[in-house]
C-alpha positions as CSV (number, residue, x, y, z in Angstrom):
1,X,14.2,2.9,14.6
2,X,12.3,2.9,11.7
3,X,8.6,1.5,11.9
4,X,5.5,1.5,9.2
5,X,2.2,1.5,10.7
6,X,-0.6,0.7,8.0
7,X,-4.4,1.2,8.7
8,X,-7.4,1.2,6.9
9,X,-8.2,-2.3,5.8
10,X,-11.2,-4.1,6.7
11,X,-13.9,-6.3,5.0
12,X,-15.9,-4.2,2.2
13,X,-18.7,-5.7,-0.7
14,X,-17.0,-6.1,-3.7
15,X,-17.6,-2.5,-5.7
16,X,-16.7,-0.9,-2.7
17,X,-14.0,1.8,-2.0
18,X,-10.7,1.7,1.0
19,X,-8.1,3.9,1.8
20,X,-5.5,2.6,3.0
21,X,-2.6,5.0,5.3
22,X,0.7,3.7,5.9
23,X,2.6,6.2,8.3
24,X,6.3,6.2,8.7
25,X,9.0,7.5,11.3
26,X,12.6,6.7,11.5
27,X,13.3,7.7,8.0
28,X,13.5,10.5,5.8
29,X,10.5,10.4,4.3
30,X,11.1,12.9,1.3
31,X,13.7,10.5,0.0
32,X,12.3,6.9,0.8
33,X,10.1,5.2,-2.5
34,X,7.1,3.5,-0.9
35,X,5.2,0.6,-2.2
36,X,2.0,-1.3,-1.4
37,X,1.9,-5.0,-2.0
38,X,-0.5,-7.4,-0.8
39,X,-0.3,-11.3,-0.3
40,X,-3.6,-13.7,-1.1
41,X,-3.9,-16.6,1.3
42,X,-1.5,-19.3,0.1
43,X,-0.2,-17.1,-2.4
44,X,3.5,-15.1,-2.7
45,X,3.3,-11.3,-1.7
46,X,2.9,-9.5,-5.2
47,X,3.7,-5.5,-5.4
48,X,0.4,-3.3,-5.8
49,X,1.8,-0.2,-6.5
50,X,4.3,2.2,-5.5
51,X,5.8,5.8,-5.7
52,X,9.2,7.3,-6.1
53,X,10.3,10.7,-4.0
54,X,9.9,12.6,-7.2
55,X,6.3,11.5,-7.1
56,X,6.6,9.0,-10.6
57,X,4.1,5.6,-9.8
58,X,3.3,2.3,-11.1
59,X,0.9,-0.3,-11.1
60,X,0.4,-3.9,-11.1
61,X,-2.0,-4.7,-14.3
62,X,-4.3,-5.8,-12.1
63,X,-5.1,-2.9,-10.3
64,X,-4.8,-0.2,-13.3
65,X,-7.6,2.6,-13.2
66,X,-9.3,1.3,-10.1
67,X,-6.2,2.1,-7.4
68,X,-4.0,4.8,-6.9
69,X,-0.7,5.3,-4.7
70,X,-0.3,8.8,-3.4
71,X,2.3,10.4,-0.8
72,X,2.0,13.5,2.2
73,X,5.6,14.1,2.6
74,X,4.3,16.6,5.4
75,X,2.6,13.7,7.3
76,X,5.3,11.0,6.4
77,X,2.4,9.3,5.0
78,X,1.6,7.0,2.3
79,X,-1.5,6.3,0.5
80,X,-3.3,3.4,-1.5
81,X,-6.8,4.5,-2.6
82,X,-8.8,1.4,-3.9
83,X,-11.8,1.4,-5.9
84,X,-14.4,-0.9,-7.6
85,X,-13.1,-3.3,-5.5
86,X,-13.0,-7.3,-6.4
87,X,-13.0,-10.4,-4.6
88,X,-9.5,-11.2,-6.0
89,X,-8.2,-8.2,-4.3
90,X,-8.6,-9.7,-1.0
91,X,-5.3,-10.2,1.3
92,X,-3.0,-8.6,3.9
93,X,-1.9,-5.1,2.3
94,X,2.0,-4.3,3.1
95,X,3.6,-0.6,3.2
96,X,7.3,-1.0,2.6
97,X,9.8,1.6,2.4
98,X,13.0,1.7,0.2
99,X,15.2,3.6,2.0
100,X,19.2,4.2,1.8
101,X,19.6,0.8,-0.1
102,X,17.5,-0.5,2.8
103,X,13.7,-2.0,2.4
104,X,11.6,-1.4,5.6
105,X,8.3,-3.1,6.2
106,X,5.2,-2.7,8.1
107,X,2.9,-5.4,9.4
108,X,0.4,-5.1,7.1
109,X,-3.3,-4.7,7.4
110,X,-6.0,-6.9,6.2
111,X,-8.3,-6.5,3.4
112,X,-11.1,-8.6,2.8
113,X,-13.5,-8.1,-0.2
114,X,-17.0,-10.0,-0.6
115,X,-18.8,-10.9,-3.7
């Protein structure tokens, strides 16, 4: 049974710093790409950022420079450090795993960001 537990979100001034963990089980974690998207109330989820096995990683535009995805293969964990953050980054963050042609998803934590 695969399952994705996120942490880490909660409200934070805008400016302010978050990390957020996303720990998986049920997969082989070495080989999965992970991603972090996050959906805005009233808004479609949108990806964040995300990061293959062989460690290569992309952004959203929006979050260049001020976020970055990282990976502990030895603690089947994901990260998403966020930084200078802005009121338009508030919403529910979601870990997903691509996995054997599969995409796994957690249930998300929230972030919430005040001017």
């Amino acid at each position: 049974q695969v399952q994705l537990v996120e942490s880490g979100g909660r409200l934070v001034q805008a400016g302010g710093s978050l990390r957020l963990s996303c720990a998986a089980s049920g997969i082989i974690f070495t080989i999965a790409t992970m991603d972090w998207s996050s959906q805005a109330p009233g808004k479609q989820r949108e990806l964040v950022a995300g990061i293959t096995s062989r460690y290569s990683t992309n952004y959203a535009d929006s979050v260049k420079g001020r976020f970055t995805i990282s990976r502990d293969n030895a603690k089947n964990t994901v990260y998403l450090q966020m930084n200078n953050l802005k009121p338009e980054d508030t919403g529910v963050y979601y870990c997903r795993a691509s996995y054997l042609g599969k995409d796994y998803w957690g249930q998300g934590t929230q972030v919430t960001v005040s001017s």
